[in-house]
Backbone bond lengths (Angstrom), bond angles and torsions (degrees), N, CA, C in turn:
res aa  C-N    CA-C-N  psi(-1)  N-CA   C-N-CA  omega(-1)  CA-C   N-CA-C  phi
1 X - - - 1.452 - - 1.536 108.16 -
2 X 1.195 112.03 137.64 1.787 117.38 174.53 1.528 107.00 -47.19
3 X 1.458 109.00 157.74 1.577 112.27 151.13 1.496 115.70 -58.17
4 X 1.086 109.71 167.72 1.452 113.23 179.50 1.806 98.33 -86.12
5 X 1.249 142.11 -167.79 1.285 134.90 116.49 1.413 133.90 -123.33
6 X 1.479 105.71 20.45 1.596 111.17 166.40 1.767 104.95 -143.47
7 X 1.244 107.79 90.11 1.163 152.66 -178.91 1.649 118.59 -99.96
8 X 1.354 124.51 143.23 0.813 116.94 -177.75 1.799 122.45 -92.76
9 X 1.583 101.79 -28.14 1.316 107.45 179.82 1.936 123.39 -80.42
10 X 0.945 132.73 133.45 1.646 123.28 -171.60 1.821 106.23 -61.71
11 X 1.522 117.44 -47.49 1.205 117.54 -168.15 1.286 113.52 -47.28
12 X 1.199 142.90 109.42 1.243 133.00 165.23 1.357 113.87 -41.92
13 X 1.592 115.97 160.28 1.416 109.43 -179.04 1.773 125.46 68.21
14 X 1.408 94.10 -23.81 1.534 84.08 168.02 1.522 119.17 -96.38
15 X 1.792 104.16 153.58 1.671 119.87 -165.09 2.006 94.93 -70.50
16 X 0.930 102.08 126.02 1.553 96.69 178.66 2.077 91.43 -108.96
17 X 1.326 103.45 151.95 1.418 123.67 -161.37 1.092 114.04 -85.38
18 X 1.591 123.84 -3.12 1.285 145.09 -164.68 1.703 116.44 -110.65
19 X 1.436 88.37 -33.95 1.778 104.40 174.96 1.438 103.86 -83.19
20 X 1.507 103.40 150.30 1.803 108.28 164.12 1.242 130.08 -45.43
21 X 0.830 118.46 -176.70 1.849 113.60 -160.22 1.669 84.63 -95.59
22 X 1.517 91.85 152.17 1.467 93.36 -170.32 1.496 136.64 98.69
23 X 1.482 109.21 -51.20 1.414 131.69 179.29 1.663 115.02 -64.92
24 X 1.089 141.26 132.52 1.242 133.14 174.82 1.766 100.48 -125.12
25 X 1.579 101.12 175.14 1.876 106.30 -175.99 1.203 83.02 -84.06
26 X 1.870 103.96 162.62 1.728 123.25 174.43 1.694 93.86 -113.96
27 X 1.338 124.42 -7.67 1.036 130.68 -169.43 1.674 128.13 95.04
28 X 0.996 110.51 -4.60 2.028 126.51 -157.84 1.978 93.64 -108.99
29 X 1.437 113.32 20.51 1.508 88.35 -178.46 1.246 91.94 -171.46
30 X 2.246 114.88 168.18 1.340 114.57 166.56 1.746 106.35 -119.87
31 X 1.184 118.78 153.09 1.327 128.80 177.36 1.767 113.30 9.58
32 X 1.178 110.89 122.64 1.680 103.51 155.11 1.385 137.33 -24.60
33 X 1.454 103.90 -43.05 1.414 142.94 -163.43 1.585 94.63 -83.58
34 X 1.438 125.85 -4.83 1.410 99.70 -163.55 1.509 94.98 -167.23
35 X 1.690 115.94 0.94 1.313 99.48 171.68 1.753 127.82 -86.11
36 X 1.176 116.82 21.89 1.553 140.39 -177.47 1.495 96.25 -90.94
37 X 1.390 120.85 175.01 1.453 97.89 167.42 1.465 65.12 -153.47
38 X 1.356 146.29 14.01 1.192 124.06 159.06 1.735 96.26 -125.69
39 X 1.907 103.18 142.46 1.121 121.09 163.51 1.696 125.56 -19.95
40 X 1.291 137.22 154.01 1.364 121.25 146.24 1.457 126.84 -95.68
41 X 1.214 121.10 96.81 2.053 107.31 -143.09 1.208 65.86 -131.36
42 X 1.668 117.00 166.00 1.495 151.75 158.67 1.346 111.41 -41.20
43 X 1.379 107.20 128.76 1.250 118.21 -166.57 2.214 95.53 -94.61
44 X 1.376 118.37 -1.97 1.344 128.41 -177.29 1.451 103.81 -78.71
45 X 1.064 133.70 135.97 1.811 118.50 -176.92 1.893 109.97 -107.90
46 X 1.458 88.68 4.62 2.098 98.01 141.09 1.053 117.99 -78.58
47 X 1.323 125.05 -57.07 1.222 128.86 -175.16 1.262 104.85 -49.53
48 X 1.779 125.51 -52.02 1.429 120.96 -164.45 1.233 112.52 -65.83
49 X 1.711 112.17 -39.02 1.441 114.76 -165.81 1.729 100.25 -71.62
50 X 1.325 115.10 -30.90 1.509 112.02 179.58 1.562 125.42 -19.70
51 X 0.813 109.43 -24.80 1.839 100.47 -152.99 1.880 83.01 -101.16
52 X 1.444 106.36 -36.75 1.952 112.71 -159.22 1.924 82.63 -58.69
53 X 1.265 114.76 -64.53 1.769 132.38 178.62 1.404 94.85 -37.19
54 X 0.847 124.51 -59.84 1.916 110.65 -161.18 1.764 97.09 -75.04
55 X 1.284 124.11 -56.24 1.529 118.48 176.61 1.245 127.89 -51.64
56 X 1.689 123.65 -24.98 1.340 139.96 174.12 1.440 92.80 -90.53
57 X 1.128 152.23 -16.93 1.473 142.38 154.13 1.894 118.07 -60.94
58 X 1.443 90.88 -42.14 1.926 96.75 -165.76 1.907 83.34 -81.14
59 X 1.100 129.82 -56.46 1.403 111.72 177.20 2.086 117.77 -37.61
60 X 1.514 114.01 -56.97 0.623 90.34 -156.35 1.908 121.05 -81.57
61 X 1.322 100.27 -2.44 1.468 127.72 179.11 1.102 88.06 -67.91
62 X 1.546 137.79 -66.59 1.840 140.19 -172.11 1.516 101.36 -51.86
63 X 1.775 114.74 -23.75 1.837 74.05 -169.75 1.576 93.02 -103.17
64 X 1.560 122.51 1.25 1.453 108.24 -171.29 1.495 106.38 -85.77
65 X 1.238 125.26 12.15 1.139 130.86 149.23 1.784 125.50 -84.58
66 X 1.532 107.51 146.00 0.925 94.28 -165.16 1.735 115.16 -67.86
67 X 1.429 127.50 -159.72 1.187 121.26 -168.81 1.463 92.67 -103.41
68 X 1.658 121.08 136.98 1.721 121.65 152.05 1.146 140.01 -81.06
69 X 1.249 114.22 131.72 1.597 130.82 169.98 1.258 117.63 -58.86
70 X 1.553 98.09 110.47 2.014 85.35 158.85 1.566 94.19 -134.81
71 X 1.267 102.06 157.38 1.481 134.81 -159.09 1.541 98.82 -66.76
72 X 1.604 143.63 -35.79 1.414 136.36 154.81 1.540 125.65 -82.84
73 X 1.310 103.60 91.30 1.531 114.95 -178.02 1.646 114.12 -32.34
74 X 1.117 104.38 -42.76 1.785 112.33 166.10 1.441 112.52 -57.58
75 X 1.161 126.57 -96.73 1.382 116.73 138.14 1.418 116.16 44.88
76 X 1.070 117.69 -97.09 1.723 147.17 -161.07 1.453 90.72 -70.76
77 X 1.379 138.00 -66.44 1.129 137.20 -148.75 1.781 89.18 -74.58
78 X 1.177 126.36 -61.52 1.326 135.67 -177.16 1.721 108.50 -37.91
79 X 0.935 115.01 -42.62 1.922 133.46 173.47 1.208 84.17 -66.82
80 X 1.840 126.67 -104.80 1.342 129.92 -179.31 1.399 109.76 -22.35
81 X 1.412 169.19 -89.80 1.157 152.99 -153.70 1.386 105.65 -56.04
82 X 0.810 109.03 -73.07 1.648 114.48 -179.45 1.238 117.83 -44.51
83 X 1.417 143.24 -32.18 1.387 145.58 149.52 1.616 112.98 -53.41
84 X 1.170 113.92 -43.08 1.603 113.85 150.99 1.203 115.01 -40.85
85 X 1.619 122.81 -96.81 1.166 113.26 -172.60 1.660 132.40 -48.25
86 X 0.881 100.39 -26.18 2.062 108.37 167.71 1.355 107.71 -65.28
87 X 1.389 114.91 -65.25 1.474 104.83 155.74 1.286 159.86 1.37
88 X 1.155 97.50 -90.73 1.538 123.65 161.72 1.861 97.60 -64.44
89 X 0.719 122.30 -58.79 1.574 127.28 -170.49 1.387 118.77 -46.99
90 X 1.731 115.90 -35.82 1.655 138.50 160.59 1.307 99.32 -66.33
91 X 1.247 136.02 -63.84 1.640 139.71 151.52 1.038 121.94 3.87
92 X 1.341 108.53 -93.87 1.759 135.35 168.57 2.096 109.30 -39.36
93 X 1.287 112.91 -34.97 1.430 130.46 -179.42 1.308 93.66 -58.63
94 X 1.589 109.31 -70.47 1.380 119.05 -146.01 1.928 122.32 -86.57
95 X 1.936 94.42 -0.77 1.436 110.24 161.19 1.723 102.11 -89.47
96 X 1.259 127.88 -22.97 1.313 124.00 -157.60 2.080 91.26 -92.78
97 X 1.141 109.34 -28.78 1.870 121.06 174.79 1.787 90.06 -59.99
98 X 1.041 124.89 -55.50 1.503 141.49 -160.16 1.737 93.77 -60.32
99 X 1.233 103.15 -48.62 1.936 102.51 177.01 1.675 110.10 -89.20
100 X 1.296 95.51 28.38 2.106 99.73 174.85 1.880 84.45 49.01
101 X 1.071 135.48 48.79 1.589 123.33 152.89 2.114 100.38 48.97
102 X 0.857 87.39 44.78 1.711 84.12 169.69 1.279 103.81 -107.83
103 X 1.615 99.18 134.94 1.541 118.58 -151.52 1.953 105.33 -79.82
104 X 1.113 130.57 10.43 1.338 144.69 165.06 1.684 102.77 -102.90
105 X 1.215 143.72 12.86 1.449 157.49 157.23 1.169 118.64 -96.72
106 X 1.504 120.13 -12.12 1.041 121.17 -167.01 1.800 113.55 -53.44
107 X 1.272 103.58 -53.70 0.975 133.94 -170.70 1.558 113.42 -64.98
108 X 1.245 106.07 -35.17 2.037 104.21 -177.76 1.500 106.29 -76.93
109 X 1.846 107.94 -30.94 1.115 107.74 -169.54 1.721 108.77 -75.09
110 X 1.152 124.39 -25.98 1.415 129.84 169.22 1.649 106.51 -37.98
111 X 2.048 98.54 -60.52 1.682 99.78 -156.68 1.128 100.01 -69.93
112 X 1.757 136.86 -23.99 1.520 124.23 178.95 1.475 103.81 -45.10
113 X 1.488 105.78 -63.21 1.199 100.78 -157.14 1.700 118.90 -66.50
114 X 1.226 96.33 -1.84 1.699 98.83 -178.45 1.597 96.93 -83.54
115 X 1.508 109.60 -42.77 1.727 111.72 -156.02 1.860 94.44 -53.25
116 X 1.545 92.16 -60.95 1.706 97.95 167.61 1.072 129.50 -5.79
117 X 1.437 105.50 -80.03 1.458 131.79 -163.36 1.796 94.75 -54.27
118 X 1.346 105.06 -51.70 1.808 117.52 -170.44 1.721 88.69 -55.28
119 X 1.078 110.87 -45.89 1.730 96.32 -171.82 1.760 111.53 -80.83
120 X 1.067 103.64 -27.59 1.954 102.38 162.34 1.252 109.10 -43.10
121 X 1.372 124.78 -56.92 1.655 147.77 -144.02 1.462 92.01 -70.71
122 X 2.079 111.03 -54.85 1.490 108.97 -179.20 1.682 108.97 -66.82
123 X 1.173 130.78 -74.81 1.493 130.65 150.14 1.486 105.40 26.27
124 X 1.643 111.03 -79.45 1.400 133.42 -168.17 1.409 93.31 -48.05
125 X 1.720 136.32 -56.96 1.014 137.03 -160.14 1.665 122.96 -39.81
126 X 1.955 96.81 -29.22 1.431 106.55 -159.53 1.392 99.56 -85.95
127 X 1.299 111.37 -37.66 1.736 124.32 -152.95 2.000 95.20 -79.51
128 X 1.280 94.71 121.68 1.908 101.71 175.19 1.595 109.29 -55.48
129 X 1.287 114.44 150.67 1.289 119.59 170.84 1.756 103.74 94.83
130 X 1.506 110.39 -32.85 1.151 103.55 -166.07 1.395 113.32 -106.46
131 X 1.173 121.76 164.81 1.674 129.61 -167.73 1.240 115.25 -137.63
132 X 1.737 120.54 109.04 1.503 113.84 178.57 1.652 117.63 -59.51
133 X 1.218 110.43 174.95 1.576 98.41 172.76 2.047 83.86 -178.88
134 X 1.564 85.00 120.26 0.997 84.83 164.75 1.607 139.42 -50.46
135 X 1.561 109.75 -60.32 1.007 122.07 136.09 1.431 133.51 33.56
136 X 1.044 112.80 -74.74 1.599 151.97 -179.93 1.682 98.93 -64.29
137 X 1.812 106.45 -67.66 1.110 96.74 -174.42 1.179 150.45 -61.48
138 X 1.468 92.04 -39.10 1.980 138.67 168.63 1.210 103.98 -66.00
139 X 1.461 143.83 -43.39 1.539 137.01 169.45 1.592 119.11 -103.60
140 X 1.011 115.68 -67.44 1.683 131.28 174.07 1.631 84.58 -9.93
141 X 1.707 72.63 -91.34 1.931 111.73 -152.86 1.800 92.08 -49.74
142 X 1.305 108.92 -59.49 1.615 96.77 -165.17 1.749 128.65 -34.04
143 X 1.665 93.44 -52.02 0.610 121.09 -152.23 1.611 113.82 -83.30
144 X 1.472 103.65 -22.78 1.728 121.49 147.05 1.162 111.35 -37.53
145 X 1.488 120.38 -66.34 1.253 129.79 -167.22 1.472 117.59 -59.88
146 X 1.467 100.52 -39.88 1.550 101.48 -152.87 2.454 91.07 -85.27
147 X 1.136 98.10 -13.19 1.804 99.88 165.79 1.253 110.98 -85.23
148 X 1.289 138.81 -47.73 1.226 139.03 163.91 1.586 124.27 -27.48
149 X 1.608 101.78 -64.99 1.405 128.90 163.59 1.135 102.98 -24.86
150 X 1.986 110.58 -80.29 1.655 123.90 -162.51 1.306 104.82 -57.94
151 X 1.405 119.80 -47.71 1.536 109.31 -174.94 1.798 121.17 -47.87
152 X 1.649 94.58 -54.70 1.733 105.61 167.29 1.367 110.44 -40.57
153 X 1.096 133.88 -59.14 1.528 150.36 -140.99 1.735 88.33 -81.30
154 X 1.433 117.04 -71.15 1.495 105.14 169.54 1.518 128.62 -45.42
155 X 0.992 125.20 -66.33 1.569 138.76 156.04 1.758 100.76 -13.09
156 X 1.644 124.69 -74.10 1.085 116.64 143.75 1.062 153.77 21.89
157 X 1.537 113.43 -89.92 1.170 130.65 174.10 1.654 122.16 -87.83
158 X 1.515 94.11 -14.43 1.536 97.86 167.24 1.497 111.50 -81.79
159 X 1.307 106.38 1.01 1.730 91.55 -178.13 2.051 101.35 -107.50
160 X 1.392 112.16 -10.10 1.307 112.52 -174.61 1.414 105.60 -87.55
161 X 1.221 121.84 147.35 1.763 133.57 167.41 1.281 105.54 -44.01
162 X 1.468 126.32 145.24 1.162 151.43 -145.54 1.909 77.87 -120.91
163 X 1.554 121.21 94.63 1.388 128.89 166.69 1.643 107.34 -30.15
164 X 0.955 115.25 -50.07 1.679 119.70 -166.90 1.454 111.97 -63.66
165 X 1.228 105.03 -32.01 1.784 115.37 171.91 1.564 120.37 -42.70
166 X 1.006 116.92 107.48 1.653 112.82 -177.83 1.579 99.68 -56.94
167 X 1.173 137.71 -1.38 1.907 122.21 -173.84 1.672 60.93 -95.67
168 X 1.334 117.14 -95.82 1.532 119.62 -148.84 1.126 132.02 -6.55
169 X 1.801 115.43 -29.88 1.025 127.48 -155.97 1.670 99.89 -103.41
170 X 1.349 125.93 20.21 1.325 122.79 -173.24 1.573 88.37 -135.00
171 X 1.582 113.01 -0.81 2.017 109.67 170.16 1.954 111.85 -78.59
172 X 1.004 119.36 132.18 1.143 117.39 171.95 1.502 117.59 -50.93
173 X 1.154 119.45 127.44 1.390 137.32 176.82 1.992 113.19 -58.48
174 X 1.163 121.72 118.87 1.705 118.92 -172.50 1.335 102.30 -50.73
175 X 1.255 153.70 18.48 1.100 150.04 130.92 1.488 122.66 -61.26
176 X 1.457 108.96 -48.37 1.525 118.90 175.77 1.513 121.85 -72.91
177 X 1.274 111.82 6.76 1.616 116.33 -157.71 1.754 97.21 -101.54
């Protein structure tokens, strides 16, 4: 069987654990799994926006309910914040999926999820029991998003070739692909 040439291990000749049985590195590449540096997501921009639409639905269903009581005021707020920031943070993910994760999006996909959140907060205003607060939106929620984001964004870049790498530098550039 041929060498592979996008392999994850540098040694030439060695069986990397990722390739089919059989296959070994030739040295000229990293993993299958990771020599893209862009996603393979839907080229339909329903499909992309899909996931932002279904998460901006379960938010807004959660706040048109009223708010729950639990018996440790700590407690409750600790649930309530934290359901914010997870929130918004799946949110912020699933506008940044919508820009195929290109690392100059980072940033728009944040303010969706903030503009959002600001319109949850008004939303909240209508529904009884519940109380907007900015607050919430501007820190909570933002700030969901904007950890969510960084975590993705690292995760990311730990899976793309390190440019400086002499193999890397013999992978075709996402322009050439």
């Amino acid at each position: 069987m041929p060498p592979v040439t996008n392999c994850t291990s540098r040694k030439v000749g060695m069986r990397n654990s990722l390739a089919p049985p059989g296959q070994v590195c030739d040295g000229k590449g990293y993993s299958w799994l990771m020599n893209s540096t862009k996603l393979q997501l839907s080229k339909n921009p329903v499909l992309r926006f899909l996931p932002a639409i279904l998460m901006m639905l379960a938010i807004f269903l959660f706040s048109a309910g009223s708010a729950f009581d639990l018996p440790e005021k700590l407690l409750q707020t600790v649930i309530n914040k934290g359901a914010h920031m997870i929130g918004y943070g799946l949110l912020a993910l699933a506008f940044w999926r919508m820009f195929e994760f290109e690392e100059d999006r980072f940033w728009p996909a944040w303010i969706l999820a903030v503009l959002y959140a600001l319109t949850d907060e008004y939303h909240q205003s209508f529904v009884p029991g519940r109380h907007p607060s900015l607050f919430d939106a501007l820190f909570f929620d933002a700030l969901g998003a904007l950890i969510a984001l960084w975590l993705a964004s690292r995760f990311l870049k730990s899976k793309r070739p390190d440019p400086r790498d002499p193999v890397a530098k013999n992978l075709p550039s996402s322009g050439e692909r």
